[in-house]
C-alpha positions in Angstrom: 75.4 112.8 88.2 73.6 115.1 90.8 69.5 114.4 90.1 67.6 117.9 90.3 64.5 118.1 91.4 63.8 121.8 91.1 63.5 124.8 93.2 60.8 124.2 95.2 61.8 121.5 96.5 65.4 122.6 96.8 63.2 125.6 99.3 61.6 122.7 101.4 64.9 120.7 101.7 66.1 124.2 103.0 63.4 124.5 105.7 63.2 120.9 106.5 67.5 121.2 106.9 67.5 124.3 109.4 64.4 123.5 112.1 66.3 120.0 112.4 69.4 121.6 112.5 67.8 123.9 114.9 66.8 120.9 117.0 69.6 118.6 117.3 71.7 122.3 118.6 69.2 122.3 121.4 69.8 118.4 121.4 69.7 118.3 125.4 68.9 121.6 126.5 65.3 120.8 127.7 67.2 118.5 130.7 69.3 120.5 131.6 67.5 123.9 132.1 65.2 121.3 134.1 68.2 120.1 136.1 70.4 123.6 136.2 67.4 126.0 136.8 64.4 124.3 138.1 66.5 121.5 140.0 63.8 119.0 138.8 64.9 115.0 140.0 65.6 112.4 137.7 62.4 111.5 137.5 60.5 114.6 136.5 63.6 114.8 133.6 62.1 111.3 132.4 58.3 112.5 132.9 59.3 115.7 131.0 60.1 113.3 127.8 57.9 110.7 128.0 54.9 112.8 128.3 56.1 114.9 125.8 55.9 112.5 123.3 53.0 110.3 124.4 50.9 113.5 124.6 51.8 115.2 121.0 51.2 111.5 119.7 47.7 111.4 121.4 46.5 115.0 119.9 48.4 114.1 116.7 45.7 111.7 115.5 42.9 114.4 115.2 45.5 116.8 113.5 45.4 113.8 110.3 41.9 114.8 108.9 42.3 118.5 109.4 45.7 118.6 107.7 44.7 116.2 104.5 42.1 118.8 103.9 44.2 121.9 104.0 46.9 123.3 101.5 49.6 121.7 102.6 52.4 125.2 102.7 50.4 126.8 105.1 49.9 124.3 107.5 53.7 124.1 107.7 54.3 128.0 107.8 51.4 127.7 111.2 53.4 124.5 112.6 56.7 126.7 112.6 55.4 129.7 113.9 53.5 127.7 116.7 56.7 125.7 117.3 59.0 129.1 117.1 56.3 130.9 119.5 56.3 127.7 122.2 60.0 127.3 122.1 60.8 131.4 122.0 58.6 131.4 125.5 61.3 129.7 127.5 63.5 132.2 127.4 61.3 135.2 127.4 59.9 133.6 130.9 63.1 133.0 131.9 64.6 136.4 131.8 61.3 137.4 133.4 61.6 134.8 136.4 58.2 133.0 135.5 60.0 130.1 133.9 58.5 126.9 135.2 58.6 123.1 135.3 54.8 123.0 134.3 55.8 125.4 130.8 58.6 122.8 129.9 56.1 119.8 130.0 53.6 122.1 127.8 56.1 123.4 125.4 57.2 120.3 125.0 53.6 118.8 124.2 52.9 122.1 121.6 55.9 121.6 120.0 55.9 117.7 119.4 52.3 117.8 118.7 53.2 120.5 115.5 56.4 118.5 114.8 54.1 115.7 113.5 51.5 118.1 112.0 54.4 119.6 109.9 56.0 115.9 109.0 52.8 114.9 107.6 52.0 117.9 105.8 55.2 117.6 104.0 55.3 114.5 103.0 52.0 114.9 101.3 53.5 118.2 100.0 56.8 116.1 98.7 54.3 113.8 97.1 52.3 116.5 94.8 55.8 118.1 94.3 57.5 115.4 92.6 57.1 112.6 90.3 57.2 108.8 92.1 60.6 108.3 90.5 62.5 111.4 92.1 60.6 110.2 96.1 63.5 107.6 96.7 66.4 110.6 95.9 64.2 113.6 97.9 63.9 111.1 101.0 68.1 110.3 100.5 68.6 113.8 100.6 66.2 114.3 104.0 68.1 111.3 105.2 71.5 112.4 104.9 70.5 115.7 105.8 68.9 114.2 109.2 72.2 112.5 110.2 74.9 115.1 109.2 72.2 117.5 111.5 72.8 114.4 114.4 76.7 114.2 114.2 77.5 118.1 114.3 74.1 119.3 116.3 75.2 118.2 119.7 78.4 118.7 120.0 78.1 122.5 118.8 75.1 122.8 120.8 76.9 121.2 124.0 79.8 124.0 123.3 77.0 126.8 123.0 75.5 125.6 126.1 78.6 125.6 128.1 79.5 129.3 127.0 76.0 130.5 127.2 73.8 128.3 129.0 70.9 126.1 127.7 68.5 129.1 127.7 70.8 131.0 124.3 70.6 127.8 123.0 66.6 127.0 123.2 66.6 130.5 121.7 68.5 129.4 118.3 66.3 126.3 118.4 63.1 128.8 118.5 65.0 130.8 115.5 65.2 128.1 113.0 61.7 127.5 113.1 61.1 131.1 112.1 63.9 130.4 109.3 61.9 127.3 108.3 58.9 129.0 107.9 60.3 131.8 105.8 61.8 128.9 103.5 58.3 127.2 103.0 56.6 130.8 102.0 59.5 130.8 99.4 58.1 128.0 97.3 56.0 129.1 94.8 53.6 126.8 92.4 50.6 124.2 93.2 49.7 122.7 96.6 47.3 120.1 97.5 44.1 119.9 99.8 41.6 116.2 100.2 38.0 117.9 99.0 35.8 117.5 101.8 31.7 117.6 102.0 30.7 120.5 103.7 27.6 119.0 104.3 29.6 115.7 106.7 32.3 117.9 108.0 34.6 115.8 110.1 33.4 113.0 111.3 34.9 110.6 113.9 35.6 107.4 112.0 37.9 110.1 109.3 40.1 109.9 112.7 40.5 106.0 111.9 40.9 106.6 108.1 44.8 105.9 108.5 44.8 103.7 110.1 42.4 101.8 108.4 44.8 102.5 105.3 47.7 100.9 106.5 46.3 97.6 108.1 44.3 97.0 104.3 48.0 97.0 102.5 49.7 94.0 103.0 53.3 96.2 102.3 52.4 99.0 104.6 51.1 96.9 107.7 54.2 94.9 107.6 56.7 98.1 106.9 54.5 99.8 109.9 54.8 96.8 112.3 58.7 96.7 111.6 59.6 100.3 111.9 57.7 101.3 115.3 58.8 98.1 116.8 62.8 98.5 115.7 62.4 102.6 116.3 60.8 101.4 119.7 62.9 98.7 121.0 66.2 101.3 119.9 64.8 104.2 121.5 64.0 102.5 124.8 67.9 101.8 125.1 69.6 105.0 124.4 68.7 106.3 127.8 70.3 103.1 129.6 73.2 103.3 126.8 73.9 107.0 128.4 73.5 105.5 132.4 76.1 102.7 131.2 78.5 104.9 129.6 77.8 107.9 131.8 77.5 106.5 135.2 78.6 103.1 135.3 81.7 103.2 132.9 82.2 106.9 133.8 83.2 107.8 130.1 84.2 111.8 130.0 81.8 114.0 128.2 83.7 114.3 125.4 83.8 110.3 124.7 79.9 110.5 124.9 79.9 112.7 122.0 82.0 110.9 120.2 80.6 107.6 120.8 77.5 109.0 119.1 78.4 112.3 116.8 81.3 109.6 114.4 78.4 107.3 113.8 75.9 109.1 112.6 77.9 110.3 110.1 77.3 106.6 108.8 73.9 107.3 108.4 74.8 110.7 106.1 77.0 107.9 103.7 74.0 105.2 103.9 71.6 107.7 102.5 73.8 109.2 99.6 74.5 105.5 98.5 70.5 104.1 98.7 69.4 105.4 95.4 72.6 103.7 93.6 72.0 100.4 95.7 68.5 100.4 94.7 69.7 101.5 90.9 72.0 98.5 90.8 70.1 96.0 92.7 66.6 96.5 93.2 64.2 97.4 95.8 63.3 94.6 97.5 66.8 92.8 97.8 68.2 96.4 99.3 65.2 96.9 102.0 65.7 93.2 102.6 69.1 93.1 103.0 69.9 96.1 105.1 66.5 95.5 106.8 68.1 92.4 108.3 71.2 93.8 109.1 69.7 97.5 110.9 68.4 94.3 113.4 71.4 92.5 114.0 73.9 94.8 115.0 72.5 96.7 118.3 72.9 93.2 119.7 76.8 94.1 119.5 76.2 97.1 122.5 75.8 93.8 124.9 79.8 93.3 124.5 80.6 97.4 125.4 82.6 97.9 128.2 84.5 100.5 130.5 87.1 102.7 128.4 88.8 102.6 125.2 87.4 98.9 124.1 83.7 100.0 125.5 84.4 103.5 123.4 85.5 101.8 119.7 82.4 99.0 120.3 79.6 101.4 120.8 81.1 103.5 117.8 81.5 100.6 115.4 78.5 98.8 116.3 76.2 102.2 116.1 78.1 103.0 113.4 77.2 99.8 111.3 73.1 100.5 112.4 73.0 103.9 111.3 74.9 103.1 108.1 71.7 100.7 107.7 69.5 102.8 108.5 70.7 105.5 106.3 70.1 103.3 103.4 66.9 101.5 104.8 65.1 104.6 105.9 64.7 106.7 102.8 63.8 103.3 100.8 60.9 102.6 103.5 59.9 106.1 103.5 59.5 106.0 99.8 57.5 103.2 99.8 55.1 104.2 102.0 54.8 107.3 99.6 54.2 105.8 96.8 51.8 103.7 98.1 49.2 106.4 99.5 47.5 108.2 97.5 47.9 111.7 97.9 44.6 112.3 99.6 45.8 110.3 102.1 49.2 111.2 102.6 48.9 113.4 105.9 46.4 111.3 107.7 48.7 107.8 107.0 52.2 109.7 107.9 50.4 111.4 110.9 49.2 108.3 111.8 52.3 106.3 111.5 54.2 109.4 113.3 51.9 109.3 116.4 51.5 105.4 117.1 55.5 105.4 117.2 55.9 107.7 119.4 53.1 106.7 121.6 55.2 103.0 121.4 58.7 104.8 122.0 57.0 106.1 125.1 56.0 103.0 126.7 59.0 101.0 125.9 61.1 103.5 126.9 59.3 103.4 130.8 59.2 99.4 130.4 63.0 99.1 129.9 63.6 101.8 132.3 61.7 99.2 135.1 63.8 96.5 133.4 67.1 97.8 133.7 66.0 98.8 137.2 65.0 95.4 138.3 68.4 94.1 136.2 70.8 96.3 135.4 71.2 98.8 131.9 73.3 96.1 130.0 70.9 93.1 130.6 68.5 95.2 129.6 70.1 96.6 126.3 71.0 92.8 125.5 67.3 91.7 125.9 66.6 94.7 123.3 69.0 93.1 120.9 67.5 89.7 121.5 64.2 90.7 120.1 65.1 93.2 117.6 66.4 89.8 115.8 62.5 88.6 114.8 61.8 92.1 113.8 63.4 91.3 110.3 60.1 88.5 109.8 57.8 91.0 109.6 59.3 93.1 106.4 57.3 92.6 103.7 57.5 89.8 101.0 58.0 90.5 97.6 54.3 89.8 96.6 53.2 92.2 99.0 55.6 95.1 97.3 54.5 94.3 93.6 50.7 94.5 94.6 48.8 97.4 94.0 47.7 99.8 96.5 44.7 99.0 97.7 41.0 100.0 96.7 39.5 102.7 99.0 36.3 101.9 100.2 32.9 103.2 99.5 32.4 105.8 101.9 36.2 106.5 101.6 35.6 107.7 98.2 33.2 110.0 99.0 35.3 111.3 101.8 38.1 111.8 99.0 
């Protein structure tokens, strides 16, 4: 029996669905307009990324404060329209031959910084939206949504790009933020904004509020720990996965897509079956069990080879990790909900949001050196290695059963 959750949310499902939609079409477009138009080198491609991220994570932790204290719909209708005004400037300064490598690296920056504004003002809107017991279904539903968007996205955007070119297809990227933003001024009812004294405005150590959050719960330090470090350690292999099977194995274009599009559908059945595993078996055995398993399988990619073997082990083994993950992720992400109170929603998520992204960053330049001083498939195989003791820090059952904890004195008059 489909669970409803109402209008409003079904309105922020909708936005949420079409900007990430939106994003995985332009799944790659960034590159190549680098490589196709500004005949950037490799390593101003891998700059372009790295920074972008790093960066957006760096501004993202003064965006926490400003966002808990805000109604949270507005906040996301401004992070659209920023993000559809960054993104709609490529091709406007492209058709007007003032498109440069310098306006990639900033749009990229503007866009990721508001992508994690708009993440955390969500979640802290999903929270005020719904009652605790209807988080785990909403965050399936984002789940699935998330991976169906990751299957069909780049293989649809890769045929736009090839009829029109990666400057049309930045363009529909820039559209769906527009779209998302006229979803989010469709919901209609009660928001939710932290009180703040006037009399303090923002302070510095609010900047540190998040984090100080996360490392006072037993359950959230150790779910925090475990998630950057398996997102990180993944992340910092997919670009050596694409050198192996690109370069080295010379898999066609077409095989590419496939090795990745099939799997993530995995990730789509994962999240439509965590609910009913979590119904039937409880939450701690699930997020346990699949926990361990998300961390065993990318140590299959050390066994991929050239051609049609290669082609079925990357797609079963990624297949099997993102079926995991689809049933880990909106468990976790639940969680993490439940335990943060409301007032502190945006500033934990935005938290949590930049610090991975900032770790992402640097393991993704440490493996790079790694695979240089190796080769990509020693260096994917030392990923696999560790994400194997990444399981130890999930949290125990204790930790999950014990309440949130008490906000300090100064936090309460913050609150």
């Amino acid at each position: 029996m489909r669970v409803r959750l109402g209008r409003s949310f079904g309105w922020l499902w909708s936005a949420y669905a079409v900007s990430t939609y939106g994003t995985w079409f332009a799944f790659g477009a960034f590159p190549l307009i680098a490589v196709q138009v500004l005949h950037a080198s490799a390593l101003a491609v891998s700059v372009l990324e790295a920074a972008g991220l790093a960066v957006a994570a760096v501004v993202a932790f003064s965006l926490g404060p400003w966002v808990e204290h805000r109604a949270k719909r507005p906040v996301m209708i401004a992070m659209d329209l920023i993000r559809f005004a960054a993104v709609v400037s490529i091709p406007i300064a492209y058709v007007l031959g003032l498109l440069s490598y310098g306006q990639l690296l900033v749009v990229s920056v503007i866009s990721g910084t508001a992508s994690i504004a708009f993440s955390a003002a969500s979640g802290a809107y999903l929270k005020h939206l719904l009652r605790g017991d209807q988080l785990l279904v909403a965050n399936g539903r984002f789940e699935g949504t998330s991976w169906v968007a990751t299957a069909a996205g780049p293989p649809l955007g890769g045929a736009l790009i090839g009829l029109l070119g990666p400057v049309i297809t930045v363009m529909a990227d820039a559209l769906s933020y527009l779209l998302s933003a006229l979803g989010v001024l469709r919901i209609r009812g009660g928001d939710t904004a932290a009180p703040r004294d006037r009399a303090t405005g923002l302070r510095g150590a609010d900047l540190l509020c998040g984090w100080r959050f996360i490392l006072r719960d037993h359950a959230l330090r150790r779910l925090f720990l475990n998630s950057i470090l398996v997102g990180g350690l993944i992340m910092a292999t997919a670009p050596l996965l694409s050198v192996l099977l690109l370069g080295q194995y010379h898999f066609p274009a077409w095989q590419y897509g496939l090795a990745f599009g099939i799997p993530a559908l995995g990730g789509f059945v994962g999240a439509r079956l965590s609910a009913r595993l979590v119904t039937r078996y409880g939450r701690y055995r699930i997020m346990t069990v699949f926990g361990w398993l998300r961390s065993l399988f990318p140590l299959g990619l050390a066994f991929v080879g050239p051609g049609i073997p290669g082609l079925l082990t990357v797609i079963i083994v990624e297949g099997l990790l993102i079926t995991c993950m689809g049933i880990f992720n909106p468990i976790y992400a639940t969680e993490r909900l439940q335990r943060t109170p409301v007032y502190r929603t945006a500033q934990v998520l935005s938290t949590w949001s930049a610090i991975s992204k900032l770790v992402q960053a640097a393991l993704m330049v440490i493996w790079g050196i790694l695979a240089t001083l190796t080769s990509p498939l020693t260096a994917i195989t030392m990923s696999g290695v560790l994400l194997l003791a990444t399981p130890l820090l999930l949290p125990k059952r204790i930790h999950l059963s014990a309440p949130e904890p008490a906000l300090s004195a100064d936090e309460v008059r913050a609150a």
